[in-house]
C-alpha positions as CSV (number, residue, x, y, z in Angstrom):
1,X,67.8,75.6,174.2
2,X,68.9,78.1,171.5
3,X,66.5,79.0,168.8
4,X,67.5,77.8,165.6
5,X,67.9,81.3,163.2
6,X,68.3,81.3,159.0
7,X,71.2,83.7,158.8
8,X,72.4,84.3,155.2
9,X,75.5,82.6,155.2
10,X,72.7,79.9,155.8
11,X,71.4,80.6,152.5
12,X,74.0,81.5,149.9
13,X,76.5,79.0,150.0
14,X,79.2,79.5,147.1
15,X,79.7,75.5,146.6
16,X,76.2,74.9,146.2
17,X,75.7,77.8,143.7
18,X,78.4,76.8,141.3
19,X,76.7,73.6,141.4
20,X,73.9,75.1,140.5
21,X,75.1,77.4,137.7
22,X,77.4,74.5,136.2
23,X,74.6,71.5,136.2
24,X,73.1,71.6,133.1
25,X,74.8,74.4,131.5
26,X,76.4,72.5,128.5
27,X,72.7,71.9,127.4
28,X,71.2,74.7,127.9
29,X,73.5,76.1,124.8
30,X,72.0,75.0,121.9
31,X,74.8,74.5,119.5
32,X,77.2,72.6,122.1
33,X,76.0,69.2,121.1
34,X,77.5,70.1,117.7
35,X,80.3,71.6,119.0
36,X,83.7,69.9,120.3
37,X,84.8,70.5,123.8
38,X,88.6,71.0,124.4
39,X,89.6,71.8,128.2
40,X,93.5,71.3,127.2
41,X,93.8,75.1,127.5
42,X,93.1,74.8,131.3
43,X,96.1,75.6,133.1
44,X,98.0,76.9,130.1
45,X,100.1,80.3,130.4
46,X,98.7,82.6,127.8
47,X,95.2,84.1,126.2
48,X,95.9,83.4,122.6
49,X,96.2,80.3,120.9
50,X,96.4,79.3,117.6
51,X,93.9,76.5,116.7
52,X,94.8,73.9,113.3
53,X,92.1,73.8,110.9
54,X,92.2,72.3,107.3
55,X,90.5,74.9,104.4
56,X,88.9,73.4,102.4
57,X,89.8,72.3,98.7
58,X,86.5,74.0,96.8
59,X,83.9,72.0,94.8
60,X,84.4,69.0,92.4
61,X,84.2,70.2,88.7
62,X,82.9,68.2,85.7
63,X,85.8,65.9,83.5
64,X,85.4,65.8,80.2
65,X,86.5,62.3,79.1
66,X,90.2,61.6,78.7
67,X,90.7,65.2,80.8
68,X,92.9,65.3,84.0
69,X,91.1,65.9,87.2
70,X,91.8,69.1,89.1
71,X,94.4,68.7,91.6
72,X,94.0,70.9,94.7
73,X,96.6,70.9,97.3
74,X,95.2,70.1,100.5
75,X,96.3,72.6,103.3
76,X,96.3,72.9,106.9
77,X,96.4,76.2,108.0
78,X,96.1,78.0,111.4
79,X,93.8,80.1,113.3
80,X,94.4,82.9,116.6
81,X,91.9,82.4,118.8
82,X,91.6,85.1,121.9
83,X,90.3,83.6,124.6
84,X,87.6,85.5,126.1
85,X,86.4,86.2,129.5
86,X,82.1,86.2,129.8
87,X,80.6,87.2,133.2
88,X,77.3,88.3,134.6
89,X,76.4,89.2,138.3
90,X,73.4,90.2,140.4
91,X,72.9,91.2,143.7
92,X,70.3,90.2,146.4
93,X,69.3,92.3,149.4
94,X,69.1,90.2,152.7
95,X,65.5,90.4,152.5
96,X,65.0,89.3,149.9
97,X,66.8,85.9,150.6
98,X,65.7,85.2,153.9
99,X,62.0,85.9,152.8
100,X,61.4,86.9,148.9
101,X,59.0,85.0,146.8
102,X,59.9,81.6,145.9
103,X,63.5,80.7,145.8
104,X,65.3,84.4,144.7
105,X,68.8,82.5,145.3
106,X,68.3,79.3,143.4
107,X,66.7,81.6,140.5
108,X,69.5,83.9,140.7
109,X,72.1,80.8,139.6
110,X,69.4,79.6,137.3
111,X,69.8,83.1,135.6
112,X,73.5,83.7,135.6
113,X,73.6,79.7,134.2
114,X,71.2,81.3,131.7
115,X,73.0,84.6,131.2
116,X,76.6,82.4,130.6
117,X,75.1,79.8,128.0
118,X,73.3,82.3,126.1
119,X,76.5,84.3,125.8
120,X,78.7,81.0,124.6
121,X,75.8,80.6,122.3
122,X,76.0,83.4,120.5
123,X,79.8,83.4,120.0
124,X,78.9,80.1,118.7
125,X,76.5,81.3,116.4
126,X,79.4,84.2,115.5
127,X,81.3,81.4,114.4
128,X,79.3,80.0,111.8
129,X,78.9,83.6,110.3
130,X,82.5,83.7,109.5
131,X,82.0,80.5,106.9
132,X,83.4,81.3,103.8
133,X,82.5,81.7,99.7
134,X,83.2,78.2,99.0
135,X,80.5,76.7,101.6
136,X,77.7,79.7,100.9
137,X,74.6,78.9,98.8
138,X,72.2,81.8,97.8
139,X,72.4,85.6,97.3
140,X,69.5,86.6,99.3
141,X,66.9,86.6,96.6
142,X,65.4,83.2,97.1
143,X,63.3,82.1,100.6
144,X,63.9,79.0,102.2
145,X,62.4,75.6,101.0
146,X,63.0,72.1,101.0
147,X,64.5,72.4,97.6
148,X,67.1,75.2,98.5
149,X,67.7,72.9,101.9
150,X,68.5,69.6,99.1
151,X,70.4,72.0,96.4
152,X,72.7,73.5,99.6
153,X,73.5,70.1,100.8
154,X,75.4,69.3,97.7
155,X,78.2,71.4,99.5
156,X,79.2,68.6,102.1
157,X,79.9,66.5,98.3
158,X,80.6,62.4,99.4
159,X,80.5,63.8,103.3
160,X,76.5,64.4,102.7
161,X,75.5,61.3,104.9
162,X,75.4,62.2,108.8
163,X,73.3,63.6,111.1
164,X,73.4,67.4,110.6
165,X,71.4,70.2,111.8
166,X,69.1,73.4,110.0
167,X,69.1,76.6,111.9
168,X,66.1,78.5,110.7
169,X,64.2,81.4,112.1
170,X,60.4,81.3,113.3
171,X,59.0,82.8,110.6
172,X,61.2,80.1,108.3
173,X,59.2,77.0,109.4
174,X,55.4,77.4,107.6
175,X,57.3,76.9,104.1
176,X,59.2,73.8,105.2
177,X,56.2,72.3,107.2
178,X,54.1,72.6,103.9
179,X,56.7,70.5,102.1
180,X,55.7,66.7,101.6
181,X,59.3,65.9,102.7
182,X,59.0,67.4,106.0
183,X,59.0,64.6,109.1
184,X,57.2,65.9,112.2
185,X,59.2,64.9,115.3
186,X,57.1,61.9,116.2
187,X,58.0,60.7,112.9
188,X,61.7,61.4,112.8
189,X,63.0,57.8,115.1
190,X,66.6,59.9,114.9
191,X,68.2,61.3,118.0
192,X,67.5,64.4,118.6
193,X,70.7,66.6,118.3
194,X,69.6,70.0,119.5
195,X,67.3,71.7,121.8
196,X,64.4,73.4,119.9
197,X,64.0,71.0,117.0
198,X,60.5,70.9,115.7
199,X,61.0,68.4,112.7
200,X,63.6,67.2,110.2
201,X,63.7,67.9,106.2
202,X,66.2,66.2,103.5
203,X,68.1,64.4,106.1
204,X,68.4,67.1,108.6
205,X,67.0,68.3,111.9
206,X,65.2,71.5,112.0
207,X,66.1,73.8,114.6
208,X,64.3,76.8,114.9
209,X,66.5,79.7,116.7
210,X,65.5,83.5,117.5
211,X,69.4,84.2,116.8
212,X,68.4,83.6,113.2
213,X,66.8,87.0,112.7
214,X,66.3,88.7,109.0
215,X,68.9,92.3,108.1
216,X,67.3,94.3,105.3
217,X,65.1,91.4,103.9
218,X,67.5,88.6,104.4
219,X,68.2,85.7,106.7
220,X,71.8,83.8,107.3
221,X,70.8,80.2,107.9
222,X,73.2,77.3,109.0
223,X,73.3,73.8,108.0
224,X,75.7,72.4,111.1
225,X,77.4,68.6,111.5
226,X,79.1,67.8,114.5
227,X,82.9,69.0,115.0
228,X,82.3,72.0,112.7
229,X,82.4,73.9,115.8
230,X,84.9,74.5,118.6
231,X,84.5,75.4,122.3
232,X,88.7,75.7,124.0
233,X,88.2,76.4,127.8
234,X,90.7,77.9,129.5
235,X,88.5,77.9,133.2
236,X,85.0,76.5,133.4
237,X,82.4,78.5,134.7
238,X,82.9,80.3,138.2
239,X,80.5,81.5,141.3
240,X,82.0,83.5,143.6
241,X,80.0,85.5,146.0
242,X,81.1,88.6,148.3
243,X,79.2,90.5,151.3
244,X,78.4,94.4,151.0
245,X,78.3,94.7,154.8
246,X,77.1,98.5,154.6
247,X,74.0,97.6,152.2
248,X,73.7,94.1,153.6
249,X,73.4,92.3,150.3
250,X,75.2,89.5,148.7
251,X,76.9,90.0,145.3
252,X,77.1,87.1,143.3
253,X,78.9,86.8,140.3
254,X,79.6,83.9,137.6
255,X,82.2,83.9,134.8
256,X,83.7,81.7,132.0
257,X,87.0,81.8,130.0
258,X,86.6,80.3,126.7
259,X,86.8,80.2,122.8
260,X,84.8,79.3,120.5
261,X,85.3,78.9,116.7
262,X,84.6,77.2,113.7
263,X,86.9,74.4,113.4
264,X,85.8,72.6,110.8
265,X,84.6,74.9,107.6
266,X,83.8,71.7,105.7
267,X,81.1,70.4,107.9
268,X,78.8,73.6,107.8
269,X,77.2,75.4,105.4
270,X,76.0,79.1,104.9
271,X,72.4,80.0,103.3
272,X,71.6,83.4,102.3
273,X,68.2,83.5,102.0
274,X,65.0,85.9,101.1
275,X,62.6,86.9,104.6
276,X,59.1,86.3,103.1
């Protein structure tokens, strides 16, 4: 009888590492839950696209009485989105998969699916940077609290109501935990909408992010509903692999072609806020 021998091929099989790379990818990017997923670019000619958006019509104003309300025109207007290609690859020495420490191949698609959400996360949080004048609050002289958190809300006007999410940095969460407002998660009996919420204040969930990191004294935090962002696929994630027969390691490689943008200015708000 033969004996029975691992070979690689044994090890790294392709299918089985996209499954690993896709399963659980979606949540391991932290603003995807408030973010809408289109896949109609799949199998479309073409890396541009323009994407409909409406711009928002600007604050309400005070009426004196017997005065005519403002009248704003409501318009849709259009946005070109270039779709983007995001990769990441590593390589693993024969050794090292037929007898390295722990699993080096299932941690190598665990990374890449890291490497790939991270990446979609940040164009994400891009995104929400480009959010214009109209829904900013602050210059960058006051720090977070609860009460700028309940003054910025005012910018969602009769849409307040919904569940919504805080971005905040680290450092950002001792002033809102000291509030009397502030729910602990225990407490909250709401959904949780994102990974990394560690409470909720004034009707939203508080997410703390390291992407939220202070420039020369001042932080750019986000209050996010659902649908204010946009995720367009043009090709889910991919695994291929490929054999370096001189070195005799296996090259694996994972990529995504997507876009993401905000899509929906009126459901997010900007806060420019003081680093304590």
């Amino acid at each position: 009888m033969a004996a029975i021998v691992t070979k690689i091929n044994d090890l790294v099989n392709t299918e089985v590492l996209s499954d690993l790379v896709n399963t659980g990818l979606e949540g391991e990017i932290t603003l995807a839950p408030l973010a809408a997923v289109d896949a109609s670019l799949v199998g479309q000619a073409g890396d541009t696209v323009k994407l409909p958006k409406y711009a928002y019509i600007g604050d309400a104003e005070d009426v004196a009485e017997g005065e005519a309300v403002d009248i704003t025109k409501l318009c849709a207007v259009s946005e070109s989105v270039t779709v983007k290609k995001a990769g990441k690859g590593i390589e693993i020495t024969d050794e090292a998969a037929l007898s390295g420490y722990g699993d080096p191949i299932g941690e190598g698609a665990n990374q890449l699916r890291r490497a790939i959400a991270q990446k979609v996360d940040g164009d994400c949080y891009d995104a929400l940077c480009g959010i214009g004048g109209a829904m900013t609050v602050g210059d960058g002289t006051d720090e977070l609290t609860a009460d700028f958190v309940a003054d910025a809300l005012v910018k969602f006007g009769q849409e307040l109501g919904g569940d919504k999410v805080l971005l905040i940095a680290p450092k950002q969460l001792a002033a809102l935990r000291k509030d009397d407002g502030y729910i602990m998660p225990c407490d909250m009996g709401a959904k949780v909408m994102a990974d990394g919420t560690v409470g909720s204040i004034h009707g939203c969930q508080v997410v703390i992010s390291d992407r939220i990191a202070a420039e020369d004294g001042v932080f750019t935090n986000f209050i996010v509903k659902a649908g204010a962002l946009a995720i367009f696929l043009k090709r889910d994630t991919n695994v291929e692999t490929d054999r370096n027969i001189v070195n005799k390691t296996t090259v694996i490689t994972a990529d995504k072609h997507y876009a993401a943008y905000l899509a929906d200015e009126s459901k997010a708000v900007k806060l420019t806020t003081a680093e304590a």
